[in-house]
C-alpha positions, 0 to 999 in steps of 0.5 A: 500500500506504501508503494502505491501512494508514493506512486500516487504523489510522484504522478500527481506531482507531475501533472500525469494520469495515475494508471491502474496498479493490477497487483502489489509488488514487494518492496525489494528496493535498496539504499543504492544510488549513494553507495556509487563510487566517483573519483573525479570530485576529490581525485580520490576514490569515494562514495558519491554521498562523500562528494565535496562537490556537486557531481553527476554520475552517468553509467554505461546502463544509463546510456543503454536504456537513454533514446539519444543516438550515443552516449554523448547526445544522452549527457543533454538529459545530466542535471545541470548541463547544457548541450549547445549544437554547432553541428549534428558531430560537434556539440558543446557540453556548458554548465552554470553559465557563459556559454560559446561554442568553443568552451575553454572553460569546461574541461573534459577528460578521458580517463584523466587526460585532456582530449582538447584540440591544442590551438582551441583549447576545447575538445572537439566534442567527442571526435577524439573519445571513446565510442558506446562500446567502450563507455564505463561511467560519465562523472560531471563537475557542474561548476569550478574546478581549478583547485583540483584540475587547473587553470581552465576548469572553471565552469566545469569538467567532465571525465568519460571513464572508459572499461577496464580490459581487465574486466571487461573482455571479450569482443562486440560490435554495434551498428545504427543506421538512420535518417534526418532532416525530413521534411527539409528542403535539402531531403532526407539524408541517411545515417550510418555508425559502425563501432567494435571493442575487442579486449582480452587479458593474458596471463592475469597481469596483460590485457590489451583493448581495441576500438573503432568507429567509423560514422558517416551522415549529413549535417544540419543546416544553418540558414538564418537570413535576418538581417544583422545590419537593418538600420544602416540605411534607414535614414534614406527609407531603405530597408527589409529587401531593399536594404543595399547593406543587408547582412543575413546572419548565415550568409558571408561575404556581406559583413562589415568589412565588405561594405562601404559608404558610397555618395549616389546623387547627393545622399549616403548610401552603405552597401553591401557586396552580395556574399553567398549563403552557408549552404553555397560554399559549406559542404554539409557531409559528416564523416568521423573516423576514430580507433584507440588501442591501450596496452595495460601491465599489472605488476601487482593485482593493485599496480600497473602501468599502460599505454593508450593511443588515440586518433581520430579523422574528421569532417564536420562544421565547427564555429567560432566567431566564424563559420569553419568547413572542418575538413580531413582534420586530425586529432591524434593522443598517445598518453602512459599512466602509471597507478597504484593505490597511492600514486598516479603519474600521467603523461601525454600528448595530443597531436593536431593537424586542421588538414584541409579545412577552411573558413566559410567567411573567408571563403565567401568574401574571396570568391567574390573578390576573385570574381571581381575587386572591391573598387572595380565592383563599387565602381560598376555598382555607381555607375549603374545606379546612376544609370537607373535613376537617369532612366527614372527607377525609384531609388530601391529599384536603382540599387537592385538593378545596380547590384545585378549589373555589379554581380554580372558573371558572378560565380553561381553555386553548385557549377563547376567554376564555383566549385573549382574556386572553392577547392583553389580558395581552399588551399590558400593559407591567406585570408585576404585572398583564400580561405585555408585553415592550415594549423598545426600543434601540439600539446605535451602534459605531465602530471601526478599525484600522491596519496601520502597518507594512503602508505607513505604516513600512515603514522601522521594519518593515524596520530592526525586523522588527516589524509594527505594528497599533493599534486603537480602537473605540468603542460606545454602547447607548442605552434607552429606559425603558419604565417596566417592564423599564428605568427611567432612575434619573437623568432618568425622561424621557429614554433611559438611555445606557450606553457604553464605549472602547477601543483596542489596539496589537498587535506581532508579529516572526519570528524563525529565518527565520520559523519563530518568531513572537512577539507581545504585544497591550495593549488598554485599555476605558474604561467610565463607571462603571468604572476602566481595564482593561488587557487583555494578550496575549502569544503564539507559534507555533513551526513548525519545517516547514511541516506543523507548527506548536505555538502558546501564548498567555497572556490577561487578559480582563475583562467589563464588565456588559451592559445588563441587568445594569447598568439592569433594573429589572423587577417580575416577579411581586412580585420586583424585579430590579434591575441592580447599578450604584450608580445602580440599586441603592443602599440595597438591599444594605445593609439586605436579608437573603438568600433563601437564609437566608429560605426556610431560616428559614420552613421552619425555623418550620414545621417547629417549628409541625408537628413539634414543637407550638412556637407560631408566635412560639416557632418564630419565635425559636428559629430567627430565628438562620438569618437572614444578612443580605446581605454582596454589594455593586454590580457590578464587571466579570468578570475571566479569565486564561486560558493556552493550548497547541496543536499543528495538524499533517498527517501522512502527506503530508497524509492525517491532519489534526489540531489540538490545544489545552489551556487553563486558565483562572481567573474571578473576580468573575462576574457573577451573580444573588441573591436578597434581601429587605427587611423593611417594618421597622427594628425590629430586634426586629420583624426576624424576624416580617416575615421569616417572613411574605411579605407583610411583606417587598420582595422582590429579585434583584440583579446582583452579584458572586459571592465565588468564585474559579473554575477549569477547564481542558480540551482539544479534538482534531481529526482529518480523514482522507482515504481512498481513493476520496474517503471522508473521516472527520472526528472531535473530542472536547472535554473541559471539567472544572470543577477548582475553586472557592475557595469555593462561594457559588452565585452564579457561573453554573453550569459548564453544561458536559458534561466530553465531546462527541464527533462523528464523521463520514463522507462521501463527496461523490462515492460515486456518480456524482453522488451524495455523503454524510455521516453525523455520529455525536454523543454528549455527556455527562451533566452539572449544569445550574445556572439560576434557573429549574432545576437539575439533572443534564441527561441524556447524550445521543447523536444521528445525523444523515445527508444524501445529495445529488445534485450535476447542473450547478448544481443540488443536491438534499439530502435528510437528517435531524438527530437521525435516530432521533428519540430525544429530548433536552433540551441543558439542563434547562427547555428543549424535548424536541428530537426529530428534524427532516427535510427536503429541499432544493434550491438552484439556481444560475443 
């Protein structure tokens, strides 16, 4: 009877209909859940109820009875996290806020070692991970963790724990086939993963793993045609489809660096070069290629030492502040661990090489450029204008049928011509006149830590109480200039080198017969062009039994900028972006004027030109005021404090699981972007007529640091449920809210954050005979997305996804679909429209 009305309330609670109960079930259920072991939060072996942190645990059952595709879609559904979808291969795990699609600062980890791109700083979603077959366990870190893990964990970490060869043997194979975007105007498209595991032991003491996967489908699309730039005409009436500067948010070639200002007839008109679509010059084919291959030794049944090689081969769509076509990119990690109950020690190195990829702006911009120059085109584009108003057309239908004798012998999309410059576009490392990405770099890691008090100070520990961890690591990104993308300011012919250091020392003791822990960690980096930074972390956990226990912790996290950041120094489009370091940037934040100030001041002119029959050097005097020179300077490191409450308890002899967690948090000195200009003068009476003029002027987007200080604070709730005849209903909700900002410069990265997401599920692994379910409810909120390329309100969005599994002997057939309605959505603005994705899958276990 106790289980039916629990049964009652959850439903109830949920808005759901109570379905009929046909007999009672015995009440067999365990206090399990907080019996999970992690290792992440402490880098120690413990009981998840012992967590000084909030932390997610996903398990490789979990993904099994999970509707999404893969492991790695199913982490969408974690409490806490949100997945952002650059595209259908590349997607962005964030929690707790300030969210992009290049996340430096979440860190994830395999097995403990870092699977970032080197030049990025972030991982390439899974490119260079493990495969379903290989997948153990998914630990989460919903918030800071650069006491423990460095400099850049400060919004979170994810560690992907992979089997044990040891333990798992034997070989399996899995294969999905699928389809998506249906009902879209490209067609629907197939989908195909192979993936196999083969691990076998010899002799007790060397066992050895294998796995591949070999995936292939066709992306989403991104095709948003709002115009970013509406307004620049509108002191002449020109706007929506008649606008000569519109600039659609996924169309290049059209941005401000390819506009100008041209005098039509005594007014001011800005205009636009024509660009092309995303779809024009981005080939939408997915294609991942990735093996690894690990080599274990136990030279006890409790130490051993092993060897894993990664690689990965792909082709896909990744964003920035651009669009970029990934193609035949290389990720490559080969790392050696030692481990024993007391000590670890870890080295490797990933290996980068962006093959033949390239910049879809780039790409836009230069097949226009090859076709016909900015002057010459501008020029035609005058004449013909002044042609059309001499032949009596209205002032809109001179600009259209000024642009259309410009863009005569245009290159079309999809011919072979075009075709032909998008290959030779492609393969210049040069943004002023192709589009080529060509990085290479490397990225070597050291790390280890001791447990001395697990063996080497027993005596200290049992006279003390107090267990003992200390920690170094160690890590060295080496460039290689490329001539384009990176640049070595010092010696132009040898390789940029960027390193860092740090060390811990972590100490935790109980106390009221271990019902109490308390622990305090300081941790030290070191970088070359930065002082010492001290990173602490002092915690608790309090259970008082052993279904409940309450945690807090208070942290101090700081970001040392990545690569990118330090050392870019890439001319795209006629901008240069520079990295924020002294070495890079020196001179340039002293005698630049900001953008912001610029574009206020030309529109101003014209304005005073258009509307109020002023000159040009009449407007260019009266408004030369609006100028602001630059006051940002080089870049020193983020900085986040953040505070920490949760509880993670089981009620009704464990039929009712729940965590909670409230954080708060407050960043200072984010690393962001600003645009800044330099006039080709000195003279400071000249000053503003060079400024009007984008001819006149260099033009620059620098790292620096934004003037803001900003806070935010939220909570998460988790909630698994166990029902009669082994239904389960697993619920979360996240809330993040933006509270405040000290000032609001727009440099710090936008919140990028819904304030709700929400997932519900219920499934049953066992409905019917040997046939299992779920169905995963997923609602996330509207909220303001904040980027270079575009900003905007993204859309609330809700989705469906559903799986239903046949389990016989060793093989699983799985049949679902995520987004099952096939409603489409963009997680954020710029990227793709993503639809519904379907598929059927078969793993076998020999």
């Amino acid at each position: 009877m106790i289980r039916r009305v629990h049964f009652f309330c959850l439903y109830s609670m949920l808005g759901l209909t109570v379905p009929a109960v046909a007999q009672q079930v015995e009440d067999t259920t365990k206090v399990t859940r907080l019996q999970d072991v992690v290792v992440t939060a402490s880098r120690l072996e413990e009981r998840i109820a012992a967590s000084p942190v909030t932390i997610e645990k996903v398990t490789a059952a979990d993904f099994k009875r999970s509707p999404a595709i893969s492991f790695f879609d199913a982490l969408e559904n974690t409490k806490g996290v949100q997945m952002i979808t650059p595209s259908m291969g590349f997607k962005v795990i964030n929690t707790r806020g300030f969210a992009n699609t290049t996340n430096v600062r979440f860190v994830q980890l395999v097995d403990g070692m870092d699977n970032q791109a080197p030049h990025l700083g972030a991982p390439i979603a899974n490119a260079l991970g493990p495969n379903d077959l290989d997948i153990e366990s998914v630990e989460i870190i919903p918030g800071a963790a650069s006491a423990l893990y460095g400099m850049n964990a400060i919004n979170g970490l994810a560690n992907f724990i992979t089997k044990d060869p040891f333990k798992n043997k034997g070989f399996s194979v899995q294969q999905k086939i699928g389809f998506n975007r249906v009902a879209s105007d490209f067609g629907t498209k197939p989908f195909t993963e192979t993936s196999l595991r083969w691990a076998h032991v010899f002799h007790s003491r060397f066992a050895f793993k294998v796995n591949a996967t070999f995936l292939r489908g066709t992306d989403w699309v991104a095709n948003d045609h709002t115009d970013l730039n509406p307004n620049a005409n509108s002191s002449t009436g020109l706007t929506g489809a008649d606008n000569p500067a519109r600039d659609p948010v996924n169309a290049y070639g059209n941005e401000s660096s390819n506009r100008r200002t041209l005098s039509l007839n005594g007014k001011n008109y800005v205009v636009a070069r024509t660009g092309y679509d995303e779809r024009d010059v981005v080939d939408y084919g997915i294609r991942n290629a990735k093996a690894d291959a690990s080599i274990a030794y136990a030279i006890t049944p409790d130490m051993r030492i092993s060897y894993t090689c990664r690689i990965a081969n792909l082709d896909n769509v990744y964003q920035r502040a651009n669009r970029f076509r990934l193609d035949d990119y290389r990720l490559q990690q080969h790392g050696l661990t030692f481990q024993s109950p007391s000590v670890v020690i870890r080295a490797y190195v990933n290996l980068e090489n962006t093959g033949k990829s390239y910049n879809a702006r780039s790409m836009s911009e230069n097949i226009d450029k090859s076709f016909k120059k900015d002057d010459v085109w501008y020029s035609d584009y005058t004449n013909a204008y002044k042609a059309a108003v001499t032949n009596g057309e209205t002032v809109a239908t001179a600009h259209h049928t000024a642009r259309d004798a410009a863009d005569a012998g245009r290159p079309q999309p999809g011919t072979p011509d075009f075709q032909n410059l998008i290959a030779q576009l492609g393969d210049i490392n040069n943004w002023d006149y192709g589009a080529a990405l060509r990085v290479q770099s490397r990225m070597v890691h050291a790390e280890g830590q001791v447990n001395l008090t697990k063996q080497l100070l027993q005596s200290f520990r049992t006279a003390s109480g107090i267990d003992m961890l200390v920690g170094f690591d160690h890590r060295t990104y080496i460039i290689v200039p490329d001539g384009n993308y990176f640049v070595n300011p010092k010696e132009t012919d040898k390789n940029i080198t960027y390193g860092r250091s740090g060390a811990f020392v972590q100490l935790t003791r109980n106390f009221f017969s271990g019902k109490l822990k308390l622990g305090a960690t300081l941790r030290a980096d070191k970088n070359e062009y930065y002082a010492l930074k001290w990173n602490p972390r002092f915690t608790a956990v309090f259970a008082p039994v052993e279904e409940h226990a309450f945690r807090f912790s208070y942290q101090n996290g700081y970001r040392f900028p990545s690569v990118f950041e330090a050392f870019s120094n890439v001319n795209s489009g006629g901008v240069t972006r520079v990295g924020g370091l002294p070495v890079m940037s020196s001179g340039i934040f002293e005698t630049a004027y900001k953008r912001a100030s610029i574009d206020a001041f030309q529109a101003a002119v014209n304005t005073g030109v258009n509307t109020n029959s002023l000159t040009r050097n009449e407007a260019i005097v009266k408004n030369q005021n609006l100028l602001a020179k630059n006051d940002y300077t080089y870049m020193e490191p983020e900085h986040i404090r953040s505070l920490e409450f949760g509880y993670r308890g089981q009620l009704l002899r464990g039929v009712l699981s729940w965590d909670i967690d409230f954080y708060y948090n407050r960043y200072d000195q984010f690393i962001a972007q600003v645009e800044m200009n330099i006039p080709q003068t000195t003279n400071p009476d000249s000053i503003a007529f060079y400024l009007v003029d984008k001819q006149k002027q260099d033009r620059y987007r620098m790292w620096t640091n934004s003037h803001t200080v900003t806070y935010n604070y939220g909570s998460s709730l988790g909630l698994v449920y166990r029902m009669p005849a082994n239904f389960k209903i697993i619920g979360n909700a996240t809330y993040s809210r933006l509270q405040r900002k000290t000032s609001n410069d727009g440099l710090e990265d936008g919140f990028n954050t819904p304030q709700w997401i929400t997932n519900v599920s219920l499934g049953n692994d066992k409905f019917f005979g040997h046939v299992g379910f779920m169905v995963t409810y997923r609602w996330q909120s509207s909220y303001y997305w904040q980027s270079f390329l575009v900003n905007g309100d993204v859309p609330a969005y809700q989705t469906v996804d559903a799986q239903v599994s046949y389990q016989w002997s060793k093989v699983l057939l799985k049949i679902g679909g995520s987004n099952l309605f096939n409603r489409y959505y963009n997680s954020f603005l710029g990227g793709p429209s993503i639809g519904g994705l379907y598929y059927t899958s078969i793993t076998v276990q020999l």
